[in-house]
N, C-alpha and C positions, 0 to 999 in steps of 0.2 A: 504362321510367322508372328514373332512376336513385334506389335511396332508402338510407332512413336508420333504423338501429336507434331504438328509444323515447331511449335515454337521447343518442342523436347530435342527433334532431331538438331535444331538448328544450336542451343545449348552445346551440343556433343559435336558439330561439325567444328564451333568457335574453339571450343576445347581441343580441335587438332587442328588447329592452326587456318581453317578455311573463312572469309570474309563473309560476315552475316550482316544484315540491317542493324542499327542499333534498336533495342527493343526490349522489351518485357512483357508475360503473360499479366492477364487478372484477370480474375474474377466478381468484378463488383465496378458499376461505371463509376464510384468514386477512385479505384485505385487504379483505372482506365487516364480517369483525369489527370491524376499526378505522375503518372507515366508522359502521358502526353506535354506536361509544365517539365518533366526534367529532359526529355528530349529537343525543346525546346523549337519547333516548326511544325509544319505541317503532315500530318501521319495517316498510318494506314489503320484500319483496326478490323481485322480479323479473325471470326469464329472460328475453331478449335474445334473440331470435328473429323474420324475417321471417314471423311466421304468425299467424296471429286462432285467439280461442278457447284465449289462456294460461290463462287462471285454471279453464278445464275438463283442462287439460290436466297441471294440479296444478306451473304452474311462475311462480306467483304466492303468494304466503304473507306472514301479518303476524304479526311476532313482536316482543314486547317486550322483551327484553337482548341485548347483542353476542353471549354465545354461543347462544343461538336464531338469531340473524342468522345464524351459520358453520355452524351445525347445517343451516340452509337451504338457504343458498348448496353445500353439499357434494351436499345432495340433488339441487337444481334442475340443478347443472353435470354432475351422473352424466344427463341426459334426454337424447332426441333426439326432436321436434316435427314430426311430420308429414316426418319424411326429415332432419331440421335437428338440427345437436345443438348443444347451448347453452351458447358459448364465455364468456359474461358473460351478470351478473347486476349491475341495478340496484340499489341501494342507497337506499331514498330515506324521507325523512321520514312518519310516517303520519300523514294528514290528518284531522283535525275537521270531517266532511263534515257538510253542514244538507241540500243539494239537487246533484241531479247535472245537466249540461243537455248537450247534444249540437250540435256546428256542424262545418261544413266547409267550405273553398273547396273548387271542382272547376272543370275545363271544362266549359264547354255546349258542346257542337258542334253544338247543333243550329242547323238553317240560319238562323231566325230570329234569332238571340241572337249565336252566336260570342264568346263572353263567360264570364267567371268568375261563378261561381253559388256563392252562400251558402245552403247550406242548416243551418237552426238548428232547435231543439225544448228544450222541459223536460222533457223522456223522454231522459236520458241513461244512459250504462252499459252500454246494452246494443247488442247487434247494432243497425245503423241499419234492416235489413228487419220488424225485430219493430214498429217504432213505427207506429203506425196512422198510414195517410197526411193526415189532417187535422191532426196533431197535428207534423207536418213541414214548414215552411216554408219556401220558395227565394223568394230574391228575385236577380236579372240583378245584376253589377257592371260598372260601367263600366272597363272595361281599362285606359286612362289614369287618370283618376280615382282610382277605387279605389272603395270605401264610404264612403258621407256618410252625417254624424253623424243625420242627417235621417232616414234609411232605415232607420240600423240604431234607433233608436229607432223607429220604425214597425213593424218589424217585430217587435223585441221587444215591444212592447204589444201586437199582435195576437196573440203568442205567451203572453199572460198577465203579465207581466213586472211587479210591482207597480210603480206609478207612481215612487215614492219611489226605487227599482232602477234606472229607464228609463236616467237618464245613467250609470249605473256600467256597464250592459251595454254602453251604444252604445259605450261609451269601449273597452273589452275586445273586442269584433268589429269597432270602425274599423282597433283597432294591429295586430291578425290580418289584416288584410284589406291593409295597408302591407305587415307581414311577408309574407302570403304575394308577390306582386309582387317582394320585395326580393331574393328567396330564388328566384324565375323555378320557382315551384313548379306544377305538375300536379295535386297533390292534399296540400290541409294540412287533418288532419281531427284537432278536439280531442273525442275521446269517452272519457271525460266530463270536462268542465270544469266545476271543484263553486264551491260556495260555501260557505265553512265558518263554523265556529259565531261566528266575528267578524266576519262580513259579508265577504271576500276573495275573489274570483274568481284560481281559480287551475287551471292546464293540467294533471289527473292524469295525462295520458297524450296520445302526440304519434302520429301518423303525419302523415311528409313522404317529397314523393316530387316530384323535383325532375326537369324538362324536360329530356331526355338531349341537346339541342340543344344547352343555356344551358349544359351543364358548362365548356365552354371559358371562361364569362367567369366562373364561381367557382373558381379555382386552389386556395382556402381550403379547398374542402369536401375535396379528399385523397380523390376517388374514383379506384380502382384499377380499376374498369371501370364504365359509364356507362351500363350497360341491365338492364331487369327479366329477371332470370336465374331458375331455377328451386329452384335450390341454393347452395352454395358455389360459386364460379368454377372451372373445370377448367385446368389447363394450355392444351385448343385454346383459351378461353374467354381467356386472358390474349395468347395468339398473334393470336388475329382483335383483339381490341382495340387491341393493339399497332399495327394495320397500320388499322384504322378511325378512329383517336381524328385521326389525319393525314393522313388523304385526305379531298378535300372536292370528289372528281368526280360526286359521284351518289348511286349505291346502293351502300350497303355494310351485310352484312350475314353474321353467323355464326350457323350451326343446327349444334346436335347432334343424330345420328339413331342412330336404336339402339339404347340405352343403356337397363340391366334390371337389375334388383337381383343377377343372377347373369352379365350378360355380361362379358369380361374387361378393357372400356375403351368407349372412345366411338368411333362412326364420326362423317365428320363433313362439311360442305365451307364455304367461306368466298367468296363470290363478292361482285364489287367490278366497279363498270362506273357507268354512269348518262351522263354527259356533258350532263343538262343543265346 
């Protein structure tokens, strides 16, 4: 699957209408600072990185004036994550959080369903495997359709969801539920979507990860390769895509084999057939 850093998905959520942090990426603790002066309070500043488990990994940090922000951003950009080193750092507003909650689309594949699944909870923030599974909700989406206001109000009240809430939430999982469809996404998981101390539902944080199929019909998204890679892209890694992204006889597919913190490059092969 092809996907998208925090601050990319969340770019594309604002773009359909869903409530982001105010924020901006950068690259450099000076343009970390001047994000943080035009935001103008106290921020968050988070590495940029395809991996879970930032804020254990010490590349999430909240700091109150511009130069704490560059103090951050200097620190966070010196890391590397699990193999990953962390080329940007978000910028983004810090939120006046009351409660945290947890939702995702995903696939069902299983045979019965074949269908997009929301799973929601008021246990957000943390890993989705820690939350006790009653306290985890799925309910099937109709693929054309999407989620009706019906459902997700149902489902939020079996969730606990004070009554008075019911319409605020359904309204925030139907336009998610739009977005993900709009976007030919594989997996759009908002953990945690808070509410803050003004009553607001707003996206703290995004993972999207968009149908490597459907990249052809978003030209927008500026993906430079259109599969779940391990790493950064390698050179063979830009060569098979190169020769994949335009053939549409079959099978196509590139592996790297080999490859060791101490070996001196990649072996590799790229094979391409299929003729259905």
């Amino acid at each position: 699957m092809a996907r998208f850093l925090e601050y990319q998905g969340k770019e594309w959520l604002a773009k359909a209408g869903m409530p982001v942090p105010k924020g901006r990426p950068a690259s450099t603790p000076e343009e970390a600072k001047e994000i943080a002066e035009w935001i103008g309070g106290p921020v968050a500043v988070k590495g940029q990185v395809q991996a879970g488990g930032r804020g254990k990994a010490g590349i999430v940090k909240l700091v109150n004036t511009p130069d704490e922000a560059a103090a951050a951003a200097a620190e966070i950009l010196s890391k590397t994550v699990k193999g990953l080193p962390v080329r940007k750092v978000l910028v983004e507003e810090k939120l006046d959080i009351k409660k945290e909650f947890y939702c995702s689309f995903v696939v069902n594949g299983a045979r019965e369903a074949r269908s997009p699944m929301l799973m929601f909870s008021v246990e957000g923030g943390m890993d989705i495997e820690s939350v006790p599974e009653e306290k985890l909700l799925k309910i099937n989406v109709d693929p054309i359709n999407g989620l009706q206001t019906y459902d997700a109000v149902d489902l939020a009240a079996k969730a606990g969801i004070a009554p008075e809430e019911l319409t605020k939430f359904a309204k925030f999982l139907t336009k998610l539920s739009q977005t993900y469809k709009k976007y030919d996404c594989m997996t759009l998981e908002i953990n945690p979507f808070v509410m803050t101390g003004n009553g607001n539902l707003i996206c703290a944080d995004c993972k999207m990860e968009i149908d490597n199929s459907s990249v052809g019909r978003h030209p927008e998204f500026g993906f430079d390769i259109a599969r779940d890679l391990p790493g950064e892209p390698t050179e063979l890694d830009y060569i098979g895509w190169s020769i994949e992204e335009t053939d549409a006889r079959g099978t196509g597919f590139l592996m790297n084999m080999g490859y060791d913190e101490v070996s001196p490059g990649y072996i590799g092969y790229h094979p391409i057939g299929g003729g259905s």
